[in-house]
C-alpha positions as CSV (number, residue, x, y, z in Angstrom):
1,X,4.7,-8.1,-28.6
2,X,7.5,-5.6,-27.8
3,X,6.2,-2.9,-25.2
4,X,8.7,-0.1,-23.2
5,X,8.8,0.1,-19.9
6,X,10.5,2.0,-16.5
7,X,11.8,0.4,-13.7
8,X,10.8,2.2,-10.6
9,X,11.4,2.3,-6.6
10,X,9.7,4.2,-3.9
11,X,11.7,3.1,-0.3
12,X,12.7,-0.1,-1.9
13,X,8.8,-0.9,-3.0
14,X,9.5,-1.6,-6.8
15,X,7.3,-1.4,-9.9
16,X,7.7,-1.4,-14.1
17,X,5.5,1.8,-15.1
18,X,3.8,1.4,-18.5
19,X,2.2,4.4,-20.3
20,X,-1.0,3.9,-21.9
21,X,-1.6,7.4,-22.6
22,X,-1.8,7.4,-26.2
23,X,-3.0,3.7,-26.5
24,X,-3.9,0.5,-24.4
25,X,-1.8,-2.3,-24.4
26,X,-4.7,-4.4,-23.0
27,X,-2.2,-7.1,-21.2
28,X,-3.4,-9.7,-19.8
29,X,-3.2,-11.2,-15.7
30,X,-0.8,-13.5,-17.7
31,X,1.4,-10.9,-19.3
32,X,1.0,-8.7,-15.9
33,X,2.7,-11.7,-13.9
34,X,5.3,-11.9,-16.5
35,X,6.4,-8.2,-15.9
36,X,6.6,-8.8,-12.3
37,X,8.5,-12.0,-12.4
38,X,12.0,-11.9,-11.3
39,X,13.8,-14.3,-13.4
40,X,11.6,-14.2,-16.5
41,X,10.4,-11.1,-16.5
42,X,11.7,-7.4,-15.5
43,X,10.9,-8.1,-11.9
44,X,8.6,-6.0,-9.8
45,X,6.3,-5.8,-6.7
46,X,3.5,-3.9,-8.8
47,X,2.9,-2.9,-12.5
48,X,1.7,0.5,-12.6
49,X,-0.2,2.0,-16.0
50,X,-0.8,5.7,-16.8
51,X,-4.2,6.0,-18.6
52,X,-5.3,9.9,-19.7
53,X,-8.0,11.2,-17.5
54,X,-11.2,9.1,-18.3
55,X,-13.7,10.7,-20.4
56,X,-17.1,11.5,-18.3
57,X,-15.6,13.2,-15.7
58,X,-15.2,16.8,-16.8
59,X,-15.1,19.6,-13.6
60,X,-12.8,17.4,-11.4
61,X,-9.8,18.9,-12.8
62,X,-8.0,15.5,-13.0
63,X,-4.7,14.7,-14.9
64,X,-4.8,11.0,-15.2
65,X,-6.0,8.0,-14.3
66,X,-3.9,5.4,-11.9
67,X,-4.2,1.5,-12.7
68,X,-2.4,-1.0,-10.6
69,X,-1.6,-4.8,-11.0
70,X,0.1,-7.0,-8.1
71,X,2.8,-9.4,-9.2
72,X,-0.3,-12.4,-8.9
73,X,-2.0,-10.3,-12.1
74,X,-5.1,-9.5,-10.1
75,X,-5.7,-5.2,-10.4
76,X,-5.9,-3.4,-6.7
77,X,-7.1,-0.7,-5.4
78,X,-4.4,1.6,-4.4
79,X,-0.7,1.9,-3.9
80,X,0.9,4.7,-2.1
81,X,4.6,3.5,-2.7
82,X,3.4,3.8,-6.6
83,X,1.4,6.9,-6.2
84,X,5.2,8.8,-5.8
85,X,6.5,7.2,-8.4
86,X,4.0,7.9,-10.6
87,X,4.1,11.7,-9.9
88,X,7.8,11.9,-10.8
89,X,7.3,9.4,-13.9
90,X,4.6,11.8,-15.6
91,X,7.0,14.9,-14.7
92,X,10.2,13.2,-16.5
93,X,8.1,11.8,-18.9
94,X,6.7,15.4,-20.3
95,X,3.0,14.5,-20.0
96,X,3.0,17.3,-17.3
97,X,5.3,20.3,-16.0
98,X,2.8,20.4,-13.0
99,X,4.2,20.1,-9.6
100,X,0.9,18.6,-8.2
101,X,-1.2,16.2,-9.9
102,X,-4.7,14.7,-9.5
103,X,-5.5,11.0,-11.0
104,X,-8.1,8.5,-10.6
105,X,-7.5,5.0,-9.1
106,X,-10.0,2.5,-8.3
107,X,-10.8,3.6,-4.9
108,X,-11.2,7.3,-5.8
109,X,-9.1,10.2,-6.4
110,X,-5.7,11.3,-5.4
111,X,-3.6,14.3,-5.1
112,X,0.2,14.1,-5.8
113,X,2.6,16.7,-5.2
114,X,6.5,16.7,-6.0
115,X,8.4,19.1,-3.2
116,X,11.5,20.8,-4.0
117,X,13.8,18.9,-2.1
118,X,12.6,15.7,-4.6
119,X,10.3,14.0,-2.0
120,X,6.5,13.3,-3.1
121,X,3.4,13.7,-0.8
122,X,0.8,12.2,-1.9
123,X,-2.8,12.8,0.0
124,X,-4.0,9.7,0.2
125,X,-7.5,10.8,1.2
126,X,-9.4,9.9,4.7
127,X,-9.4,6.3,6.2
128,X,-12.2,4.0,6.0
129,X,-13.2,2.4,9.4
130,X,-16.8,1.0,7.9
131,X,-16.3,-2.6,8.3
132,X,-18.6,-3.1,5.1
133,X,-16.4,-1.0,2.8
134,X,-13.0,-2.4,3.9
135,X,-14.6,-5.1,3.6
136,X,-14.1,-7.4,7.0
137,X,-16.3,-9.5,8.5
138,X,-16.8,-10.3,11.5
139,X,-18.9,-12.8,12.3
140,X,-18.3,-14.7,15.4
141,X,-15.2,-12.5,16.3
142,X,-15.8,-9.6,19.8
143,X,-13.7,-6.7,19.4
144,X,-11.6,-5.7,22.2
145,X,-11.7,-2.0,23.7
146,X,-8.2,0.0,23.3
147,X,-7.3,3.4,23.3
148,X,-10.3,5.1,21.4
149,X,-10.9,2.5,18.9
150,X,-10.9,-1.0,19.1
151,X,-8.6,-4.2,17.8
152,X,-10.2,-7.4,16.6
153,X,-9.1,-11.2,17.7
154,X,-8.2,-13.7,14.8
155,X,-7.2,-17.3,15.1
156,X,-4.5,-18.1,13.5
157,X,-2.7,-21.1,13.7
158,X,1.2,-21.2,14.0
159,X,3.8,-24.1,14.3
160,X,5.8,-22.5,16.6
161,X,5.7,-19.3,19.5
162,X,6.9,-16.1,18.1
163,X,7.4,-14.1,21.0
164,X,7.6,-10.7,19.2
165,X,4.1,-10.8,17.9
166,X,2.6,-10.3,21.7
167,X,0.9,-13.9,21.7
168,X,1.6,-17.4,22.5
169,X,0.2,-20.2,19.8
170,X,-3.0,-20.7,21.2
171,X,-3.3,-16.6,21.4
172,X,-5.4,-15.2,18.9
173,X,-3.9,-11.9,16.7
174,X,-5.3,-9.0,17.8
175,X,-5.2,-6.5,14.6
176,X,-6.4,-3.1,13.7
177,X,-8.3,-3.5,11.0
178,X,-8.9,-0.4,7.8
179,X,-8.7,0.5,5.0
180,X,-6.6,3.2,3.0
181,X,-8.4,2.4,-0.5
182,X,-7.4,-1.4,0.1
183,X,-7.9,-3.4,3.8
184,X,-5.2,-3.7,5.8
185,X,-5.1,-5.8,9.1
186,X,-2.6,-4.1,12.1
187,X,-0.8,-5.9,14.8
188,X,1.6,-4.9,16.8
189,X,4.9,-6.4,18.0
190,X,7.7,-6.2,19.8
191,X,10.6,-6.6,17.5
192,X,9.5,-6.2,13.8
193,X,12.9,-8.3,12.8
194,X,11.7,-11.6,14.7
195,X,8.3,-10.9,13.8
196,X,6.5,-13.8,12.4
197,X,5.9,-12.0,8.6
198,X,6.0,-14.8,6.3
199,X,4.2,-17.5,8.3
200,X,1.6,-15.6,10.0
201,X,1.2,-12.8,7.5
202,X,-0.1,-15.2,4.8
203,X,-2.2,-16.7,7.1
204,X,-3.9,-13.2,8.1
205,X,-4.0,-12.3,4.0
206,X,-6.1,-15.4,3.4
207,X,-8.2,-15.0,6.5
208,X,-11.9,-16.0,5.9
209,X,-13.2,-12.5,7.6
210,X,-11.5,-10.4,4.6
211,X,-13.3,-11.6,1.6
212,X,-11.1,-9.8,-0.4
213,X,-8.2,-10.6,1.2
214,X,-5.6,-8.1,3.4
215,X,-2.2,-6.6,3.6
216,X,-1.1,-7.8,7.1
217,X,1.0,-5.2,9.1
218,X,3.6,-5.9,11.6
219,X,4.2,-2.6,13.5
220,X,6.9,-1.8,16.2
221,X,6.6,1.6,18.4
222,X,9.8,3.2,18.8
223,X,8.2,6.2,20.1
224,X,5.5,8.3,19.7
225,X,6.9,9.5,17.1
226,X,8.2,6.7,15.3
227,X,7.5,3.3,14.1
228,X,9.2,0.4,12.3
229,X,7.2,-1.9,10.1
230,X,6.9,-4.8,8.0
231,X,3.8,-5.5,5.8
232,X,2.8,-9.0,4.0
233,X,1.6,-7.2,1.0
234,X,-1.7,-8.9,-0.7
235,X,-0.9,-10.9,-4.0
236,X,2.7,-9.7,-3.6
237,X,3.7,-10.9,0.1
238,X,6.7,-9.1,1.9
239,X,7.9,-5.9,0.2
240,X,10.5,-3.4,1.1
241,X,7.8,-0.8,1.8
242,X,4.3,-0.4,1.2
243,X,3.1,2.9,1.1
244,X,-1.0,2.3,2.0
245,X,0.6,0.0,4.8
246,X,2.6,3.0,6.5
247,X,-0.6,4.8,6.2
248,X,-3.0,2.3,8.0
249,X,-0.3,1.7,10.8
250,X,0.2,5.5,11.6
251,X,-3.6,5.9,11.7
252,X,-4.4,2.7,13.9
253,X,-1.2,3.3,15.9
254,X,-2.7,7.3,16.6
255,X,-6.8,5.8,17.1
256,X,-4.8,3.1,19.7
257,X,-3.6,6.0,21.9
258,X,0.3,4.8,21.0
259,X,1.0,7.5,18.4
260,X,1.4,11.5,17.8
261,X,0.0,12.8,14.2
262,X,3.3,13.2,12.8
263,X,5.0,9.7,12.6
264,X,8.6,8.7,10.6
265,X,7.9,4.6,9.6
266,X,11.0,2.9,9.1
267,X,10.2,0.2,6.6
268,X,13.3,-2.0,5.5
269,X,13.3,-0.1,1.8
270,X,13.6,3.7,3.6
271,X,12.2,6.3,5.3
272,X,8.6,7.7,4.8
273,X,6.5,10.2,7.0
274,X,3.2,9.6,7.4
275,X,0.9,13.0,8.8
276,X,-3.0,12.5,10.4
277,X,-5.0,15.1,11.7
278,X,-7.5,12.2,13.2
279,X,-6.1,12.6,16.9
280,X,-8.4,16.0,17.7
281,X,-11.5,13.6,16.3
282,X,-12.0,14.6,12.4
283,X,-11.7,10.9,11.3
284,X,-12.3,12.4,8.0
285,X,-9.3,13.8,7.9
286,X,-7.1,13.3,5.0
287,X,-3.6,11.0,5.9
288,X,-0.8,12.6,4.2
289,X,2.7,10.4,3.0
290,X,6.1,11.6,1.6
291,X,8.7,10.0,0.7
292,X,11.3,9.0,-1.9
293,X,10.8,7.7,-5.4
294,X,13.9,7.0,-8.1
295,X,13.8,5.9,-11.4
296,X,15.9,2.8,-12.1
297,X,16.3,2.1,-15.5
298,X,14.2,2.0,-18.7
299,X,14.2,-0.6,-21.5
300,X,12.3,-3.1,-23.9
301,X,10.8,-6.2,-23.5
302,X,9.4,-8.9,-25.7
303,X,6.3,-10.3,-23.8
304,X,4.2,-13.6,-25.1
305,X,0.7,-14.6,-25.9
306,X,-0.4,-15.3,-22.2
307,X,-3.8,-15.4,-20.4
């Protein structure tokens, strides 16, 4: 089966961007994987689909609806990073002429907004703190008191000291833990470039107290102002930027007492600029991102029968 696609990047966070708008393609985890692979496939971080609006929900004035597969084939829950470069995809596209945009994704609705100078802010909706609807836990683990929230001990074993992370190797991890329509677990360190990503960030994906799994951040505070991080993505490991990760790390680094509610995250693909009015209390506050997003290239692929 011959399908077109577009290769897409938001700060170095890729994805192939398939439009289902006029029919599905019903691929399966198989064919998803071979999208994502880079020597077999087109290569990609995530495979995002653009579905019309789904029938039944008439009055919320949405556009389209958001679907998102990591390169393992499994479908998740959100993806800022995507979320931009969905907005501008529809836009060159022709399936809208709207500057601002609302879709459905798994974990609820999003609003996405294309500024004149070709950034996209997306509002990525309020945080989730309930440790049921992350979902973490935490049985047989104490949370420790910090700032105005509150960081949680895992065990993780390493081979070897990692200075950076703030721990020896009997240390436990001490993460913040969230969600921003998927879980994310928040630690941070002192030098995100000898941080202990690959090693200790699969280990914190796969930890038993996230049944679903969990993007591990590595966060480093520059100022109050600014952050550099590095996130072991779920069913994708390191990417260049993850857009839900900057999101969770502004938030926890602001509830910690180490940030202001306007932050610049440096992630190794670019810049993004993460806003939170939860500082003056109103967790319910909705955590705005902008940042870059750039079509690549377009093209044609055959894909096989795959399951």
């Amino acid at each position: 089966m011959k399908i077109r696609f577009t290769k897409m990047q938001g700060a170095g966070n890729d994805f192939v961007v398939l439009d289902e708008t006029r029919s599905r393609l019903n691929l399966s985890a198989g064919q998803y994987r071979f999208l994502a692979d880079r020597h077999f496939g087109v290569g990609a971080d995530q495979i995002l689909t653009v579905r019309p609006a789904p029938e039944g929900v008439a009055g919320q004035g949405l556009d389209f609806e958001y679907v998102i597969h990591n390169a393992d084939g499994g479908e998740v829950e959100h993806c800022g990073n995507g979320a931009r470069c969905f907005v501008r995809y529809v836009r060159e596209k022709g399936l809208t002429a709207k500057d601002a945009v609302k879709v459905k994704v798994v974990g609820g609705v999003l609003e996405l907004r294309q500024n004149p100078d070709g950034r996209v802010t997306v509002d990525m909706g309020a945080p989730v703190f309930d440790l049921k609807r992350i979902p973490f836990e935490p049985t047989g683990l104490e949370a420790r008191s910090q700032g105005s929230w509150q960081v949680w001990p895992l065990d993780i074993e390493e081979k070897q000291d990692h200075p950076s992370a703030n721990r020896s190797d009997s240390a436990p991890v001490l993460v913040a833990v969230l969600s921003m329509g998927n879980p994310h677990a928040v630690q941070v360190v002192d030098d995100v470039d000898t941080a202990p990503v690959q090693t200790q960030g699969a280990r914190v994906e796969r930890h038993p107290a996230f049944p679903r799994r969990v993007n591990a951040g590595f966060m480093q505070v520059v100022s109050r102002s600014r952050i550099r991080l590095r996130v072991f993505e779920r069913g994708a490991g390191e990417t260049l930027a993850c857009g839900t990760g900057a999101c969770a790390a502004v938030v926890a680094g602001i509830r910690l007492g180490l940030l202001d509610p306007r932050v610049d995250v440096e992630t190794r693909g670019g810049r993004l600029t993460i806003e939170w009015a939860g500082a003056s209390g109103d967790l319910a506050a909705p955590v705005l991102m902008t940042g870059p997003a750039t079509t690549v290239f377009e093209g044609e692929i055959d894909i096989p029968e795959l399951t």
